[in-house]
N, C-alpha and C positions, 0 to 999 in steps of 0.2 A: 132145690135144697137137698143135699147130699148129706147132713148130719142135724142131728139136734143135741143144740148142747146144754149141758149139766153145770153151773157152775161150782167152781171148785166148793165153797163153805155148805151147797149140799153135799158134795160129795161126801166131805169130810165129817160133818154129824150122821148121814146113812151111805158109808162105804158099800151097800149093796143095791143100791140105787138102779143103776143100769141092767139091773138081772131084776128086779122087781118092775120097771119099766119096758123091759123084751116080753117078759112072764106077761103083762096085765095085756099089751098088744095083741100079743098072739090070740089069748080070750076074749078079745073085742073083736080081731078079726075073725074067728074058727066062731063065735056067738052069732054076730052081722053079715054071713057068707052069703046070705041070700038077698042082702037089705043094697041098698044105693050107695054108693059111696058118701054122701053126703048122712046117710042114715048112720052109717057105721063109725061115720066120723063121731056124731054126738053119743053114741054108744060107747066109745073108746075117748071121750073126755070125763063122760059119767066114773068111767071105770077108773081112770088115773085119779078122776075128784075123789075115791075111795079109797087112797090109798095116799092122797095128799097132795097130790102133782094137779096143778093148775097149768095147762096148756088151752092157748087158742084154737078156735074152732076150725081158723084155715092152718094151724099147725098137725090138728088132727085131721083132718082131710089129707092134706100133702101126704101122711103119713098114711094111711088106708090106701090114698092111692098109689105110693111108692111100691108098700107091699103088693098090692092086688097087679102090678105093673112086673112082679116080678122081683124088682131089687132089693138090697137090704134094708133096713133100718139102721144107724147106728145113732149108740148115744155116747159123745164126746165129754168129758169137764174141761173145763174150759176154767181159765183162773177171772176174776171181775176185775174190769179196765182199772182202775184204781188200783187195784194190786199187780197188776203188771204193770204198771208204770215204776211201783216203787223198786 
């Protein structure tokens, strides 16, 4: 997985979404630097559940381990199939 994405209708009621989801990563991982990936992962869903973001446990995993791997995170908005159809 190379992105995680945002759909558009959150975007649009919290335009700062993506900088509030880099922000909350970064403290979940610099928090869990010492912990298991698998540790750090429920660390960094607690942390997003605080701020209202519902991500799965192998999305925050993937996600601690991207980082810890080096690469980036990005978060995409992405519009919902329905409205890209129309």
């Amino acid at each position: 997985m190379t992105e995680f994405r945002i759909t558009h209708e959150i975007h649009e009621v919290h335009p700062d979404i993506r900088e509030k989801l880099t922000q909350t990563t970064i403290e979940a991982i610099n928090e869990s630097s010492s912990r298991s990936a698998e540790d750090a992962a429920l660390v960094l869903r607690h942390k997003l559940g605080e701020i209202g973001v519902h991500m799965s446990e192998d999305a925050c995993l993937a996600a601690i381990e991207r980082i810890r791997s080096g690469k980036q995170l990005r978060f995409e908005v992405e519009r919902e199939a329905a409205e890209a159809e129309d």
